[in-house]
C-alpha positions in Angstrom: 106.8 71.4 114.0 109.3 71.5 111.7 107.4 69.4 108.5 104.3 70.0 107.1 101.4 68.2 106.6 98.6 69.6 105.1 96.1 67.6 106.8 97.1 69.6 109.9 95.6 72.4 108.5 92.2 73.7 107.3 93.0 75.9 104.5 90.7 78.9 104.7 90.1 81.8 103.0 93.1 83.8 100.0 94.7 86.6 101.3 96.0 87.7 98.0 97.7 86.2 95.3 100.9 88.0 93.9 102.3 86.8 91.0 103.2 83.3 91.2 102.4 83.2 95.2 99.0 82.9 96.9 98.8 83.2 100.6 96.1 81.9 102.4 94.7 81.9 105.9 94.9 78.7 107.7 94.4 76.9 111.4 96.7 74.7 112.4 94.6 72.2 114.5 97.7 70.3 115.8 98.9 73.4 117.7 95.8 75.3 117.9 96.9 78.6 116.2 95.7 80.2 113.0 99.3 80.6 110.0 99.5 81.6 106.6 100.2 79.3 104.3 102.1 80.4 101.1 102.3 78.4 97.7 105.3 79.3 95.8 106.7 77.5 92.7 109.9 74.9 93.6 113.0 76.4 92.4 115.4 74.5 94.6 116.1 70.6 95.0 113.3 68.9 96.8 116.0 67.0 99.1 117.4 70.4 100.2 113.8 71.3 101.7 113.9 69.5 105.1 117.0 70.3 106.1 117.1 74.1 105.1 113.6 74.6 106.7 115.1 72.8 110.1 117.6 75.5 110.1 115.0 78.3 110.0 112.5 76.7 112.6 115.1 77.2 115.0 115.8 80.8 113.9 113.9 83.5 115.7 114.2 87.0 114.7 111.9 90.3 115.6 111.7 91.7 112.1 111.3 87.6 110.3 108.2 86.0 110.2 108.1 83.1 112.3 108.6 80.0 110.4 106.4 76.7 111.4 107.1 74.1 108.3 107.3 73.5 104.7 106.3 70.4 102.0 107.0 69.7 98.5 103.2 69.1 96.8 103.3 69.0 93.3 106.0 71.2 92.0 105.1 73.3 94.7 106.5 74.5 98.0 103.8 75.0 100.5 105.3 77.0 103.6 103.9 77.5 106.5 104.3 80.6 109.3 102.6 83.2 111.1 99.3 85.2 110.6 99.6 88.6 110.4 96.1 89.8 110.8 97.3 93.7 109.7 98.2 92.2 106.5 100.9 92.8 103.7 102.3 96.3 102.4 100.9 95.0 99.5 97.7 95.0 100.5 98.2 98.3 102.6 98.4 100.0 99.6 96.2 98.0 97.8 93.8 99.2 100.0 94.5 103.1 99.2 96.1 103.8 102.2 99.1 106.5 101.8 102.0 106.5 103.3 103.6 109.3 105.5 107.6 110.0 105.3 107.9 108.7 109.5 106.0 105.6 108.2 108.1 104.8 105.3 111.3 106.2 107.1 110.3 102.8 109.5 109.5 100.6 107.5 112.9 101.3 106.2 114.1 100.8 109.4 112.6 97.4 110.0 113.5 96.0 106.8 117.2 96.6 107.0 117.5 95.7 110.5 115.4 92.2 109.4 118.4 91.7 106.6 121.3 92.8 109.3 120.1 89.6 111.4 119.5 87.1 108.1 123.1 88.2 107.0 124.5 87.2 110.4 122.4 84.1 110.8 123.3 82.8 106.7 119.8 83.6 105.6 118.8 85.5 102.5 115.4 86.8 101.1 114.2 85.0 97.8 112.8 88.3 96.8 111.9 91.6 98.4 108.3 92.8 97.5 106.0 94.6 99.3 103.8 91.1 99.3 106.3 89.7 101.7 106.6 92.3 103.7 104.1 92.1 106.7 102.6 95.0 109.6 102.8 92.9 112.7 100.8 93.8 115.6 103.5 95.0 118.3 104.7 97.5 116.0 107.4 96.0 113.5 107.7 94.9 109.9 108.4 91.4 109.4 110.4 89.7 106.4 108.9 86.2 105.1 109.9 84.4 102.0 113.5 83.7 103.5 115.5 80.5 103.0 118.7 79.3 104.5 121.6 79.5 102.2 123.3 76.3 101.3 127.4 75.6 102.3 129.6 75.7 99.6 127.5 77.8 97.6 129.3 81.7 97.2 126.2 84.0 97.2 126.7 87.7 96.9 124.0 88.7 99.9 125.0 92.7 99.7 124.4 92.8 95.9 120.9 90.4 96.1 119.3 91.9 98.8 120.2 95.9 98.1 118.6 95.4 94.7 115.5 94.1 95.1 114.8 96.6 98.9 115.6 99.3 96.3 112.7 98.2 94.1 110.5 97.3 97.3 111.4 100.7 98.6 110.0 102.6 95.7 107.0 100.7 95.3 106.4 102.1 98.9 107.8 105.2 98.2 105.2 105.6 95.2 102.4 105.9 98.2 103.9 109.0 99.4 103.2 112.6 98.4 106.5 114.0 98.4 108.1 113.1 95.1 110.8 114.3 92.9 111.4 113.6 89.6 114.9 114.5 89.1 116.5 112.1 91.8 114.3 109.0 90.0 116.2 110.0 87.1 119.0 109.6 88.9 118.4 106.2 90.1 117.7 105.5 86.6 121.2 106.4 85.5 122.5 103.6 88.5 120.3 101.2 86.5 118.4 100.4 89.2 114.9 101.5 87.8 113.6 100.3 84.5 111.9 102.6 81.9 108.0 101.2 83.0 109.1 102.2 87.0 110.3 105.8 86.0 106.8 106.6 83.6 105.0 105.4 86.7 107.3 107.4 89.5 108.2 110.3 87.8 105.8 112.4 88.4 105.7 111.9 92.2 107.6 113.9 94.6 109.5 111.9 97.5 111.7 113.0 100.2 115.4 113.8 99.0 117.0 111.7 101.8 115.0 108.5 100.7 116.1 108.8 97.3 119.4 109.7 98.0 119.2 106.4 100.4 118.6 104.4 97.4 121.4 106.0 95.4 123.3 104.9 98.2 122.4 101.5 97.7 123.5 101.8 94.5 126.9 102.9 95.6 126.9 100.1 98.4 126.7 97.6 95.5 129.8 98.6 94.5 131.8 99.4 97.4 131.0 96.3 98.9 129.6 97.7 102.2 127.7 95.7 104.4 123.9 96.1 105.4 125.0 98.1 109.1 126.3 100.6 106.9 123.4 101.7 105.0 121.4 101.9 108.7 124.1 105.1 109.4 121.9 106.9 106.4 120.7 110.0 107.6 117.4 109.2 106.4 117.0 106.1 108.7 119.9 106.3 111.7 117.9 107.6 114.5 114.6 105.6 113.5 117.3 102.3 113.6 118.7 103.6 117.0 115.0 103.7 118.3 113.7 100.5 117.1 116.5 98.6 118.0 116.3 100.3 121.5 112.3 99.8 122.2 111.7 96.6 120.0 108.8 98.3 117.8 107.9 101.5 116.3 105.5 104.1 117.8 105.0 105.3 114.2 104.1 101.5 113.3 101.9 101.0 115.9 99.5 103.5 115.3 99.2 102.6 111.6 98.4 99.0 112.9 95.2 100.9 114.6 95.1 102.3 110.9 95.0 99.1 109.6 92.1 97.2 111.9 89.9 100.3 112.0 90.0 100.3 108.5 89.0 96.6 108.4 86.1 97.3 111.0 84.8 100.1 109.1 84.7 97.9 105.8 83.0 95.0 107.5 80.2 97.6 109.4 79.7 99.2 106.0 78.9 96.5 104.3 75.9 95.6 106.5 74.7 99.3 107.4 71.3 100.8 106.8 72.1 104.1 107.4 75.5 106.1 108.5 75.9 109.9 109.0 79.7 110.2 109.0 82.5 112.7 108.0 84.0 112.4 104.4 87.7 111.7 105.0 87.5 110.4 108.1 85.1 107.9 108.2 84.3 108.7 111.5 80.9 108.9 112.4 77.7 106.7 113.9 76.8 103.7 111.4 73.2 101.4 112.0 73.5 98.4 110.6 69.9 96.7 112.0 67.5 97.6 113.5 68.5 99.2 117.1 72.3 97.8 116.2 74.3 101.4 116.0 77.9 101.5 116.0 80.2 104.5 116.8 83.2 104.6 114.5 85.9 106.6 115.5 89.9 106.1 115.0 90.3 105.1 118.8 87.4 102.9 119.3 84.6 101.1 117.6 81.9 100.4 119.4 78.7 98.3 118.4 75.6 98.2 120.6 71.9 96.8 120.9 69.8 99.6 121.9 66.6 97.5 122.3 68.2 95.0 124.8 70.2 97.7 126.2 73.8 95.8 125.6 77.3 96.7 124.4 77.8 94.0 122.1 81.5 94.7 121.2 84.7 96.9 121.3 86.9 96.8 118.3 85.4 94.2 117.1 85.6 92.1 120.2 83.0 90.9 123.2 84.1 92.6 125.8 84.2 89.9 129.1 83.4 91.0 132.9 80.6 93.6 132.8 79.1 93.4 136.0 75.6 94.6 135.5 72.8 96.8 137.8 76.4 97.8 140.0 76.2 101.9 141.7 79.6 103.4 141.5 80.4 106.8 142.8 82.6 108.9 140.8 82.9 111.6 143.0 83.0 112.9 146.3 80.0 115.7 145.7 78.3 112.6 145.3 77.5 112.1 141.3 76.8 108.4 140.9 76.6 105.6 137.7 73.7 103.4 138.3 74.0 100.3 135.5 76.9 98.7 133.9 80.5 98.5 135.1 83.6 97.3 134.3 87.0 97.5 136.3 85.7 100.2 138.4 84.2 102.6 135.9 81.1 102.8 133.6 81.4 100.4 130.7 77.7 99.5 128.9 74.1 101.7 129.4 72.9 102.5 132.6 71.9 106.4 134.3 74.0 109.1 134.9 73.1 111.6 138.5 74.7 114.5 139.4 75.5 115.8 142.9 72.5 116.6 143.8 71.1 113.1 142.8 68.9 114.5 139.6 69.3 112.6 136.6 71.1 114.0 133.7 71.8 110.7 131.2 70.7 107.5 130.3 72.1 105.7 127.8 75.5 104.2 126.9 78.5 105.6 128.5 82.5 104.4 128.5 84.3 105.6 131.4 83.8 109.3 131.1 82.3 109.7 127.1 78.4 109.1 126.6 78.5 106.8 122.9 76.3 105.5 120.8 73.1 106.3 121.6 70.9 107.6 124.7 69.1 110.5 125.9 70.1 112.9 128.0 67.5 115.3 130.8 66.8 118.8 132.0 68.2 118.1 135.6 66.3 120.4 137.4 62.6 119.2 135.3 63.5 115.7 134.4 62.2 116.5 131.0 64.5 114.8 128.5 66.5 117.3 126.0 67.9 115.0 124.0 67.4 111.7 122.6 69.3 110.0 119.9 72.4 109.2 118.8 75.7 109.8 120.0 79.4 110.0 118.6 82.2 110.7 121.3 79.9 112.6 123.6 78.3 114.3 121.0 75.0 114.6 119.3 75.5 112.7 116.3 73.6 111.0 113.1 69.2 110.6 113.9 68.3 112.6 116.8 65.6 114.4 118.6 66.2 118.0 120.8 63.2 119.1 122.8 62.5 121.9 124.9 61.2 122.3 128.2 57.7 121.5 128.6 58.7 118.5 126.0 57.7 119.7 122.5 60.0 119.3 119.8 62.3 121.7 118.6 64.1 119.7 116.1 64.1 116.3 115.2 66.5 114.9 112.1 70.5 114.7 111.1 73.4 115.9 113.6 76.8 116.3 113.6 79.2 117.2 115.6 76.7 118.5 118.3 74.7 120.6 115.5 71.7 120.1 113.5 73.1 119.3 109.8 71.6 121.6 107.3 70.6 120.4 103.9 73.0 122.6 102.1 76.8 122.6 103.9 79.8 125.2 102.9 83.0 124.0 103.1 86.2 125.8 104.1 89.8 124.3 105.6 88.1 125.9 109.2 84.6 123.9 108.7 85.8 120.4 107.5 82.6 118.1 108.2 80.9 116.3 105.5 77.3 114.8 106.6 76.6 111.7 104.6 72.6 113.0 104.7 73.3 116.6 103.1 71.6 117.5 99.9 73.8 120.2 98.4 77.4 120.5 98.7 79.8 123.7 98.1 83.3 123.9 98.5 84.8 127.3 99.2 87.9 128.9 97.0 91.1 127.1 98.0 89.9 124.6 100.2 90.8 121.1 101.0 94.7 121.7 100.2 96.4 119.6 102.7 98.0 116.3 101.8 96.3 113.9 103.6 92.9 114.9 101.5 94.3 112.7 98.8 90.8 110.6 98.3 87.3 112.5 97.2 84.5 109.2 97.6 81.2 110.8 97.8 80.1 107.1 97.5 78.6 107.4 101.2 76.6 110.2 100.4 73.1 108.8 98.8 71.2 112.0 99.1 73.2 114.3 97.3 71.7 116.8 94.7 74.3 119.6 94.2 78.5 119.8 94.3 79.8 122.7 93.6 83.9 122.8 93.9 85.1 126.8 93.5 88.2 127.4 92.1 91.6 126.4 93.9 90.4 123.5 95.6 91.5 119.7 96.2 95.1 119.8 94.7 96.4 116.8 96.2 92.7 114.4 96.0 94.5 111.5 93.6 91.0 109.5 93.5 87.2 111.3 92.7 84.5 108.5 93.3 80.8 110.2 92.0 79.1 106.7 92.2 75.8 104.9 92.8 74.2 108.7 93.7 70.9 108.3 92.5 70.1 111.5 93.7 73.0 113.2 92.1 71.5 116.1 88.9 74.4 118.3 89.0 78.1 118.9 89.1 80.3 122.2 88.4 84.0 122.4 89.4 85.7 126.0 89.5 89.1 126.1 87.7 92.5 124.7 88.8 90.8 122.3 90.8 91.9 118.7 91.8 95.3 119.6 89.8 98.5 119.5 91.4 100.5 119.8 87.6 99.4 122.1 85.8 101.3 121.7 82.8 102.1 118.9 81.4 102.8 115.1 83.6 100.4 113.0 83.6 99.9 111.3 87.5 99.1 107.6 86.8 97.8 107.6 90.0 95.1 109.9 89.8 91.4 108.9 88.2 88.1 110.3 87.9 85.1 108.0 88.0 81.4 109.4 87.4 79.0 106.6 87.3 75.8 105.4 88.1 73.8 108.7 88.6 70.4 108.2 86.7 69.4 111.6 87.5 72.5 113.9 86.6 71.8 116.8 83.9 75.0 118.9 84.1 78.4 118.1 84.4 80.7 121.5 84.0 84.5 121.5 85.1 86.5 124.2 84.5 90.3 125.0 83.0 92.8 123.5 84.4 90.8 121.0 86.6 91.9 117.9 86.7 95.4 119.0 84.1 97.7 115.7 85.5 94.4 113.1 85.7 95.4 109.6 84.2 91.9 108.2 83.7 88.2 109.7 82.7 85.7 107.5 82.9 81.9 109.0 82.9 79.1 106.0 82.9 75.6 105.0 83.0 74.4 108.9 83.3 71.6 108.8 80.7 69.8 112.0 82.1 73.3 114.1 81.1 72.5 117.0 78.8 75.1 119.2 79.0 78.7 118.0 79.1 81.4 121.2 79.1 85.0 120.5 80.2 87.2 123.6 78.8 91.0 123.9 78.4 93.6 121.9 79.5 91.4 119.6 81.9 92.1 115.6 81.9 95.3 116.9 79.6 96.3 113.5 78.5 93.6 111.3 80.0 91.1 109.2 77.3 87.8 110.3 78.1 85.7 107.3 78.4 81.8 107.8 77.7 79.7 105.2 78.0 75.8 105.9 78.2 73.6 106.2 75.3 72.9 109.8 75.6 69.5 110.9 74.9 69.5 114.6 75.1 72.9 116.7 74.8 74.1 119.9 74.4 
């Protein structure tokens, strides 16, 4: 199809609007497929449409979005082409998601081998931005927003398309948490950063080849060179080798599963009841109905009924085939799997035996891992141990251990395997954060690697107590103390979520204290929180004593709004 016509399409939900273009997700009912459909603003001759967009319907590229059709509505080009379901960069870091130096070393990668094929094939980019630049599925980045340049008109494609990846490039780049200052001022004096872009990159710190890559651009636009030379960059050749080699990025492809367990995990939180999972991973066991529990973990999501006894879906998907009431032996000692199968393994609930046909587990089980939920026996007694529910094999979230002649020896939160206590210490060696602890304290110079960059105790509805000792947190860019009705007090040691001591100001980095009814005491220490951006401390009319000494929130407005009734 190479013309539109809207009434081929249902238009469904907005994707995101950027600017002057909205993207929407459509279905295409001619051809039975779901697209995205993006509005832009006409900037070219209406006549010129059909034929330039015949050209790119025949064009097929790994690293372009596919191209299905176009119309002029209204002063309006309307162009259809394919759904990424991962999304946009845009909305990838939107999202809060950070990038790592392979990720944005391949993303690199893809873009420039994208503009080595449009330069051979006389297309050009309208504009690169991080809202057309999309995380397909196999692995790859894909360009859209491309047009077919016109004969007879000169356009210089080295100049137009090095430019605006430079800016794309360090909107990306501003994800990252290896940033220097010195070599944005550099790119400053090759004009290809305005004052606004410095204030908000400076302070970053970002790998020396990257930014000497962009210099590099600078000097491509005046040397003439083409778009294969900047793929020899130390910074990208061997990523470009290996792409162009395999046809996708490892690197890319496990961000995609990223991406879609991050989408799962905001569509099961926004129905759960209850959860008991770990702060920065999100991993954990989530119920989000009665006897509906789901396992979230990175490699697999997993939702089941436990009433009816049925796995409901994996990754977000039914899963087709199950053969139910099936007896499959696993071994040659002669342990067994009475219950549900699929290709030739245990895939749903049904009850584990060992070799000497005792049963040790009921419950749900995926290949080899017990999940979700079950209970599991004293062989020898059949006496249940165990009954609850599980996370990877593990005890995990409500639960119930018993001992041998079946009284109970503890019945309430696990994690991990263990009982959760109501008060948990936290050290780099003992990283697990129970959503249902009461009191949390954070050990001297703790939770100092980089990919701790967000601190959301959003999750964690029970909490009385955080205490952060001094040291801690130094690259945590986001603090969330929200909607924790529980919440009465809060102390933070010095030189704590502070990565600049002295002096710049992170724009990226905000404090938010709001909605916690019951909070009396709020105390943060020098130095804490020096290169914070944004203070904003709301809706805590219990607060009566307030204390935030030297050099804390530096240059940050501190933003109070409560109508205090007691303070000190």
């Amino acid at each position: 199809m190479n013309s539109l016509s809207l009434e081929d399409y249902d238009i469904g939900e907005l994707l995101e609007e950027v600017g002057d273009s909205k993207k929407y997700k459509a279905f295409d009912k001619k051809n039975e497929r779901t697209v995205m459909i993006t509005r832009t603003p006409l900037d070219e001759d209406p006549m010129d449409v059909p034929h330039e967009r015949d050209n790119l319907f025949r064009c097929s590229c790994p690293f372009i979005a596919q191209y299905y059709g176009a119309i002029v509505k209204e002063n309006e080009l309307w162009t259809a082409t394919e759904y990424f379901p991962c999304g946009s960069l845009y909305a990838f870091l939107k999202n809060g998601n950070r990038l790592t130096e392979n990720e944005l070393r391949d993303i690199t990668s893809c873009c420039l081998l994208g503009l080595d094929l449009m330069e051979g094939r006389s297309i050009y980019h309208a504009i690169i931005r991080t809202d057309n630049m999309f995380i397909s599925e196999d692995g790859r980045i894909k360009l859209a927003l491309v047009y077919w340049k016109k004969d007879g008109i000169r356009f210089d494609y080295d100049k137009h398309a090095i430019d605006t990846l430079s800016i794309a490039f360090l909107v990306l780049s501003s994800a990252l948490k290896e940033t220097s200052s010195d070599l944005v001022l550099t790119l400053i004096e090759e004009r290809l950063l305005c004052e606004k872009c410095y204030k908000a990159l400076s302070v970053l710190r970002l790998p020396k080849l990257f930014m000497n890559l962009l210099t590099y651009n600078a000097m491509d636009v005046l040397t003439k060179r083409r778009m294969n030379g900047l793929m020899q960059h130390p910074f990208v050749q061997q990523s470009v080798r290996r792409i162009k080699k395999k046809g996708y990025s490892d690197v890319l492809v496990e961000m995609v599963k990223k991406v879609k367990y991050k989408q799962l995990y905001d569509g099961i939180m926004s129905k759960k009841a209850y959860c008991s999972l770990c702060l920065f991973s999100r991993e954990g066991i989530a119920e989000i109905a009665p006897s509906l529990v789901v396992e979230l973990n990175r490699e697999r999501v997993i939702e089941v009924d436990v009433d009816s006894h049925a796995l409901l879906r994996v990754n977000g998907e039914e899963v087709k085939g199950i053969e139910h009431t099936q007896v499959l032996n696993l071994s040659d000692d002669g342990e067994r799997w009475e219950g549900d199968v699929l290709n030739n393994e245990p895939y749903g609930w049904g009850v584990l035996y060992d070799s000497e046909n005792r049963m040790v587990y009921e419950g749900f089980r995926l290949k080899d891992v017990n999940v979700c939920y079950g209970r599991s026996y004293y062989p020898d007694i059949h006496i249940i141990e165990y009954e609850g529910m599980i996370n990877k094999g593990k005890r995990w979230g409500r639960g119930v251990q018993y001992d041998r002649n079946g009284k109970t020896m503890f019945e309430g939160e696990w994690m991990n395997g263990e009982p959760v206590e109501k008060m948990v210490t936290i050290t780099d060696e003992s990283v697990l954060f129970p959503t249902c602890m009461e009191e949390l304290v954070i050990e001297e110079r703790s939770l100092n690697k980089e990919e701790w960059f967000s601190f959301d105790l959003s999750l964690f509805s029970h909490l009385r107590e955080l205490r952060v000792n001094g040291g801690c947190c130094q690259y945590v860019e986001e603090v969330k103390l929200i909607g924790l009705h529980e919440l009465e007090r809060v102390v933070i040691g010095d030189f704590c979520f502070t990565y600049y001591h002295e002096g710049e100001m992170n724009p990226n980095r905000h404090f938010y204290l709001k909605d916690c009814e019951r909070l009396r005491e709020l105390k943060i220490g020098r130095h804490s929180f020096a290169d914070y951006s944004v203070c904003e401390i709301e809706n805590v009319p219990s607060l009566e004593v307030i204390e935030i000494n030297s050099n804390s929130f530096h240059d940050a407005p501190l933003e109070l709004k409560s109508g205090f009734q007691r303070m000190i």
